[in-house]
C-alpha positions in Angstrom: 84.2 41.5 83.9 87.9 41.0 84.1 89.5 37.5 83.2 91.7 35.4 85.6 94.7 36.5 83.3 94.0 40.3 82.8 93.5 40.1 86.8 97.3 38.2 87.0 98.3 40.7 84.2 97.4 43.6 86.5 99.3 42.4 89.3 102.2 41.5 87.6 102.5 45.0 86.2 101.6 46.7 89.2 104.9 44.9 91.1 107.1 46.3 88.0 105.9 50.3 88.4 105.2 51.2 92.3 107.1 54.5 92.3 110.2 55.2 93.7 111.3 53.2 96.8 114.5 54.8 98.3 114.6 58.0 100.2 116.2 59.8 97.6 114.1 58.7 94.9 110.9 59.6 96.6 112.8 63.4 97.7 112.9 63.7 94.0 109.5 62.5 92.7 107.4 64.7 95.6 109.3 67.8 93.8 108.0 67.0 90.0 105.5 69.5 90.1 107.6 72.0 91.7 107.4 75.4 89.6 109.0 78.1 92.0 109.0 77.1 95.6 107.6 80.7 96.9 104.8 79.3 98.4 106.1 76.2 99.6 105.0 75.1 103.4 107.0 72.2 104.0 109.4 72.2 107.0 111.9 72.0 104.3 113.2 75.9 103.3 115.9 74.5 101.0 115.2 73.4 97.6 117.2 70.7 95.8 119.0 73.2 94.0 120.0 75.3 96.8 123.0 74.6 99.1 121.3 74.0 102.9 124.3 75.7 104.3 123.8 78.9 102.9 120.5 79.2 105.1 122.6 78.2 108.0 125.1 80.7 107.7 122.1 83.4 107.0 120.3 82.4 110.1 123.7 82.4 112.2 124.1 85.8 110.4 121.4 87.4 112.0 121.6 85.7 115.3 125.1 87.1 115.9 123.5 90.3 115.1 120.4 90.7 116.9 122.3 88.5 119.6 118.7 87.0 121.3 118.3 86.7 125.0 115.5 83.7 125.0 113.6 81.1 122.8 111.6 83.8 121.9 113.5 86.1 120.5 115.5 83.5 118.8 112.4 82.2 117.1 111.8 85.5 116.1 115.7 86.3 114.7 115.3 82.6 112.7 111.8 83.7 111.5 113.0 86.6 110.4 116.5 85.5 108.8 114.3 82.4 106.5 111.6 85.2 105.6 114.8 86.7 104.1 115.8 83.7 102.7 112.8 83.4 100.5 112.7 86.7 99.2 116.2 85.9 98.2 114.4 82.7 95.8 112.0 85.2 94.8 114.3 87.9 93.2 116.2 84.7 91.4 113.5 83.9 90.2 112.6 86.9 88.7 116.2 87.5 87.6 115.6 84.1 86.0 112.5 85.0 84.5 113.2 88.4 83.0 116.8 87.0 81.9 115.0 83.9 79.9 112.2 86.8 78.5 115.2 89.3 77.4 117.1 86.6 75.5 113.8 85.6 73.8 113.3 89.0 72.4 116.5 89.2 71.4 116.7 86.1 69.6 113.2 86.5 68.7 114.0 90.3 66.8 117.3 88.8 65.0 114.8 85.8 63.8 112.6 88.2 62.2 115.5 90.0 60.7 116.7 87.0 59.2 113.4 86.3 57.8 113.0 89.9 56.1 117.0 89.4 54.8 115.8 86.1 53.0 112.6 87.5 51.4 114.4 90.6 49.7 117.7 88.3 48.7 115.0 86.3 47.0 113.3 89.5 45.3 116.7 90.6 44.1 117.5 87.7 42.4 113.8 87.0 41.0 113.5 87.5 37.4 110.0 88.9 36.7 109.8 87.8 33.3 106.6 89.3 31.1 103.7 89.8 32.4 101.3 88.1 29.8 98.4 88.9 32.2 97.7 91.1 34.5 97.8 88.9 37.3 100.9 87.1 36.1 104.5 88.3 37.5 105.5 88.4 41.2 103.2 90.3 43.7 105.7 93.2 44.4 107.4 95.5 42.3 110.6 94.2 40.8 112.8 97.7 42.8 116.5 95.9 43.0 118.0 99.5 44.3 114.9 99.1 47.1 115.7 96.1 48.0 119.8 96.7 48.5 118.1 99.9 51.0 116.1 97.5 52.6 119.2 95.2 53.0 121.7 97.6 53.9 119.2 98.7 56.8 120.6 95.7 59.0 123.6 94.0 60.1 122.1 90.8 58.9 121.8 92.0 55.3 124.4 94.1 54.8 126.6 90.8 55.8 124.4 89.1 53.2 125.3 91.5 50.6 128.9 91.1 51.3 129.3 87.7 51.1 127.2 87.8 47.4 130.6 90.3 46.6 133.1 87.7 48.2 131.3 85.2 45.9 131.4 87.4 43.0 135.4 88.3 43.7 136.3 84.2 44.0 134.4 83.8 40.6 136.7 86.4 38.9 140.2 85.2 40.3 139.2 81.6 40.0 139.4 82.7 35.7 135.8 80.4 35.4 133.4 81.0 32.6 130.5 83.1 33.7 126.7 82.0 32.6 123.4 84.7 32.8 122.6 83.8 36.2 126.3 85.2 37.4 125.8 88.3 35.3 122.4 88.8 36.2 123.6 88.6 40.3 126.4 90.9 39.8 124.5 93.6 37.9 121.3 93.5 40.3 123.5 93.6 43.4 124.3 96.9 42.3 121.3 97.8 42.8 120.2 98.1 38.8 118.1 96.3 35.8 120.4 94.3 33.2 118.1 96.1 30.7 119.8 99.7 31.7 123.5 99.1 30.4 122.4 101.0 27.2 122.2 104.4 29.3 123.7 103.9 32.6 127.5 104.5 31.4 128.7 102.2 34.6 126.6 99.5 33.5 127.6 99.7 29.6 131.0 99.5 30.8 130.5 96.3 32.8 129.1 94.7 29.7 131.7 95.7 27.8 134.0 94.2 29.8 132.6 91.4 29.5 132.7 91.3 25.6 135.9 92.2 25.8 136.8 89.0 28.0 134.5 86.8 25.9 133.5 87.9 22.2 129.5 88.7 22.6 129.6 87.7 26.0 127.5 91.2 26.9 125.2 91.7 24.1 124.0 88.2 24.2 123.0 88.3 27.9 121.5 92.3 27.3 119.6 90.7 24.1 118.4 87.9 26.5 116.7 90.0 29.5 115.2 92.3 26.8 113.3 89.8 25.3 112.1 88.4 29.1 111.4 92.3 29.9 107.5 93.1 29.9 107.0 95.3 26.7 105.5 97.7 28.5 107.8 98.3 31.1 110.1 100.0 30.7 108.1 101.5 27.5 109.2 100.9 24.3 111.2 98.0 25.6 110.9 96.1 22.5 112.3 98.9 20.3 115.2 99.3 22.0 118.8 98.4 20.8 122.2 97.9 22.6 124.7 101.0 22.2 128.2 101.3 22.9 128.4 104.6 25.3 131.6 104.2 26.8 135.1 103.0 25.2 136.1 99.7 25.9 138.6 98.0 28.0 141.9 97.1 26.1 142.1 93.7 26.7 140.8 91.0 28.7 143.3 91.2 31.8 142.2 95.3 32.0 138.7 94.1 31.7 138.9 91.5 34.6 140.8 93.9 36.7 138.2 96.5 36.4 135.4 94.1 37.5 137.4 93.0 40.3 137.7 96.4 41.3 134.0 97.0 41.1 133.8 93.8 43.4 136.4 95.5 45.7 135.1 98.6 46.2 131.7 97.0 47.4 133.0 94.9 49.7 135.0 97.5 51.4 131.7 99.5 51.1 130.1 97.1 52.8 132.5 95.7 55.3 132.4 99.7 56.9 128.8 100.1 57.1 128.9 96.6 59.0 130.7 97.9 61.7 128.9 101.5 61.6 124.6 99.0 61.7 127.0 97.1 64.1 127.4 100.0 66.8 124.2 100.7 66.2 122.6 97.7 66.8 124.2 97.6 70.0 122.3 100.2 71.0 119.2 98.5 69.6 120.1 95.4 71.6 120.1 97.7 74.8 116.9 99.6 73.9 115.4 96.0 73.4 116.9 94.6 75.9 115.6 97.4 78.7 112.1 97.1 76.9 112.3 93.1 77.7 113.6 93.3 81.3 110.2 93.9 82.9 107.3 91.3 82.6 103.6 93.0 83.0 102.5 89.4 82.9 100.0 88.1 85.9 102.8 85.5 86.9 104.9 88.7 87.5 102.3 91.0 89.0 101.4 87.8 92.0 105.4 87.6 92.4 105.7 91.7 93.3 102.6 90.7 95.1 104.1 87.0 97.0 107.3 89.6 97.5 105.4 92.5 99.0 103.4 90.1 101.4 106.7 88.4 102.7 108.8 92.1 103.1 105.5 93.5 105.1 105.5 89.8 107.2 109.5 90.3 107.5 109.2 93.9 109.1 106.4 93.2 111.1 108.8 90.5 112.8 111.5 92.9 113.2 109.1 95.3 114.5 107.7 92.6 117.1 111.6 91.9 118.0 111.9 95.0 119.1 109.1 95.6 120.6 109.8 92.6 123.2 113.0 94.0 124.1 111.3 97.4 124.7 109.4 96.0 127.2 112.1 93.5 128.7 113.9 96.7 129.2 110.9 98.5 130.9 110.9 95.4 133.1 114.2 94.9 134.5 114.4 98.7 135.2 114.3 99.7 138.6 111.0 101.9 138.9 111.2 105.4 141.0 109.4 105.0 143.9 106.4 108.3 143.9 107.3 111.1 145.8 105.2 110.7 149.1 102.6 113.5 149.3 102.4 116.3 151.8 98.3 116.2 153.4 97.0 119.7 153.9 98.0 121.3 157.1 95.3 121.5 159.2 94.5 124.1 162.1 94.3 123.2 165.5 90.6 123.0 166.7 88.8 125.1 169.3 86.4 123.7 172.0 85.3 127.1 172.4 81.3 127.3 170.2 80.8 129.3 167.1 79.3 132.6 168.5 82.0 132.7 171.3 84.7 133.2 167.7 82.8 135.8 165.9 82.5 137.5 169.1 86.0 137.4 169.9 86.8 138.4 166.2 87.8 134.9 165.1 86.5 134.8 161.3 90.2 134.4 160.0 90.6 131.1 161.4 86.4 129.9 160.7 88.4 130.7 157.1 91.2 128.4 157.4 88.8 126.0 158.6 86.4 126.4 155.4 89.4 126.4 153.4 90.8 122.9 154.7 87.5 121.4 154.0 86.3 121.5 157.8 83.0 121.7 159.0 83.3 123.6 162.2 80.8 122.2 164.8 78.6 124.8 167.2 79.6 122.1 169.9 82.4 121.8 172.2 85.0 119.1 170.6 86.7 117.5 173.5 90.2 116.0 172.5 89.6 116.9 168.8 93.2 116.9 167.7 93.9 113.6 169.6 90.8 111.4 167.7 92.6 109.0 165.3 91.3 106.8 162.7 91.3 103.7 164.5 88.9 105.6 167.3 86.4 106.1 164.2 86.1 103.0 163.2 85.8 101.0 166.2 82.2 103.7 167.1 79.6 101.6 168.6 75.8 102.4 167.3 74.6 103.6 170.7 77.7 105.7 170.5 76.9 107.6 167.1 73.0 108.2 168.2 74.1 109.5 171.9 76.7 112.0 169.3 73.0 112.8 167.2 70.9 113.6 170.2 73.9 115.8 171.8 74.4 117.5 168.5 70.2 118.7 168.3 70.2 119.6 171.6 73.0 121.8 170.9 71.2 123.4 168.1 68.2 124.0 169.9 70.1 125.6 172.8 72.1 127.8 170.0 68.8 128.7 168.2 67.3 129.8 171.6 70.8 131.8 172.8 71.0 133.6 169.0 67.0 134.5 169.6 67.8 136.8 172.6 70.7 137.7 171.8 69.2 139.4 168.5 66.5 140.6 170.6 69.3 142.3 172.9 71.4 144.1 170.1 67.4 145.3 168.5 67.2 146.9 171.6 70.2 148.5 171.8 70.0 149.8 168.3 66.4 151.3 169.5 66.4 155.2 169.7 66.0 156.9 172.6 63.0 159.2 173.1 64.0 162.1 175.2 61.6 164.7 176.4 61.1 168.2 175.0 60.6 171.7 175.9 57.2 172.2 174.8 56.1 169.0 176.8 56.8 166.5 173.1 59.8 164.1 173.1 62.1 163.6 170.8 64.0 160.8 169.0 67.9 160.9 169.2 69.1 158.6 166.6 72.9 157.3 167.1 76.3 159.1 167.1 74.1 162.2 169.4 72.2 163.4 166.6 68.6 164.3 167.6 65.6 163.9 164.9 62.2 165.6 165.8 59.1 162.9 166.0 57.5 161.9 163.5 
């Protein structure tokens, strides 16, 4: 349990550290875990970085272009003008991102070149020494002509090399004594052993040079890195002898001259094949730049995907904008009233019953009446073409069964009238027997002919 001082301790120390108290200060602190504001949902769409007036003169923008006619369609045009205002934030930020990742590799890949330029300056200027056991010596093999390749593959080592010459030229004009450590750098940076001046005539004259500046200046040094040569390597080492294979220089000012010239001629060497690795290291830089400038990284993939969801939401806003103004349009406009439709002419009626019109050869009009969708009636129809609608409806029940019992009576009458008449035109279509002249009688069928009895 806490003491009466740590308790008054805690207090005390609470009142020192309570977080920011002005507006400003508390703006600032709710933004301290702010990454990259694309899914921010404040009310807020400006970040402290970004200038509030820019989104003001973006949403003015697109309301003086879509010109809105109501709150609506305002909220729609400022919907639509912040949704491009964060995909805006979104492609700075990826222009940040990928800008931050290209610089990386490039710093990164002229890191590693420095790194590479360091190890083979150090294996050029490592003496191997013998190799008193197997395992003893350096782990790689002592190649100085690989290693002036290896340097002269980048711009980083070939300016290495060139400032080894620069050192080499300041030694010469500066007339300072030389020890083995400046004879051993100037003969390996040419790419070759010490031990090879007694056959390589370029090398024999170097060494003769500098005898000829100093009296056993050469032989000593050649003596020297023949006795720390492995025996066995180059064989026979131990047997070998320095030779004279070239003449010598005259005197010492011919002597220095010519090693200044050697020093010279590689640095002008090297100066022009800086400039050649320098062009084409710009094109490196490009190539490694491009491979740089896109991120497969799942930050980048949810940004393609926060930027796909807001262009989809953006044109789907757009889309409703007009939309609304399509069917304000369809509103406002006047519609064309339908063209009032003609009713089937219909014939006049006839009181006059059914068998009365086929009798007097009336089937055309029983077909205009089938054809208007009539039902012609066997009954007299008194005042048929004066009944109107409101007549219909205002029929009394006593009314419509008086109309049924009319209507079979009528039928009954027209059934009895159509018997006899049948039975009429039967007799008429009879034959006639007429009598013969052998006491028979014959049949005389219609249009006078005369058949003989059955």
């Amino acid at each position: 349990m806490a003491t009466d001082a740590q308790l008054q301790a805690n207090r005390a120390n609470a009142k020192k550290s309570c977080g920011p108290k002005s507006d400003d200060g508390k703006a600032r602190s709710k933004l301290n875990a702010l990454k990259h504001g694309l899914h921010a949902k404040t009310v807020d769409f400006v970040l402290p970085h970004e200038d509030p007036a820019e989104l003001d003169a973006k949403i003015q923008e697109w309301v003086d272009d879509y010109q809105p006619a109501n709150a609506v369609e305002r909220e729609l045009v400022t919907r639509a003008a912040r949704l491009s205002w964060t995909l805006d934030r979104a492609e700075r930020y990826e222009t940040a991102l990928l800008a931050k990742q290209v610089r990386k590799a490039m710093l990164r890949s002229r890191a590693k070149r420095m790194e590479k330029v360091c190890d083979l300056g150090r294996k050029l200027f490592y003496m191997a020494g013998k190799r008193l056991l197997p395992i003893s010596g350096p782990a790689w093999t002592d190649d100085p002509s690989a290693f002036i390749a290896r340097l002269e593959e980048s711009p980083e080592g070939a300016q290495w090399l060139l400032d080894r010459w620069v050192e080499m030229r300041c030694l010469l004009i500066s007339n300072e004594n030389w020890t083995f450590l400046d004879q051993f750098k100037f003969v390996r940076l040419l790419g070759k052993q010490p031990l090879a001046a007694i056959d390589d005539p370029e090398l024999n004259e170097i060494f003769l040079a500098w005898e000829t500046i100093e009296d056993k200046w050469g032989t000593r040094f050649w003596l020297q890195m023949q006795e720390m040569t492995p025996y066995e390597d180059p064989a026979f080492s131990a047997w070998r002898v320095w030779r004279e294979i070239v003449p010598r220089p005259e005197n010492p000012e011919t002597a220095v001259a010519f090693l200044l010239g050697i020093a010279e001629r590689e640095i002008e060497r090297l100066q022009d094949l800086l400039v050649d690795l320098e062009e084409i290291e710009g094109d490196d830089a490009r190539e490694l730049a491009e491979q740089a400038s896109f991120s497969a990284s799942d930050a980048s993939e949810r940004l393609r995907r926060f930027q796909t969801a807001r262009t989809r939401e953006l044109l789907r806003t757009i889309d409703l904008l007009a939309k609304l103004r399509n069917a304000e349009k369809k509103a406002t406009k006047e519609p064309n009233p339908p063209a009032p439709r003609k009713p089937a002419a219909r014939p006049s009626y006839r009181s006059d019953p059914i068998e009365t019109l086929v009798a007097e050869g009336m089937t055309d009009y029983l077909a205009k009446l089938l054809e208007a969708g009539e039902r012609p009636s066997r009954t007299p129809k008194k005042r048929a073409n004066e009944a109107t609608e409101h007549e219909s409806e205002t029929t009394t029940p006593q009314q419509v069964r008086h109309s049924e019992t009319d209507s079979l009576g009528s039928k009954r009458s027209q059934s009895v009238a159509g018997s006899s008449r049948r039975s009429e035109e039967a007799a008429e279509a009879k034959p006639a027997r007429v009598p013969g002249s052998n006491g028979s009688s014959r049949v005389r069928g219609g249009a006078g002919a005369v058949f003989p009895p059955q």
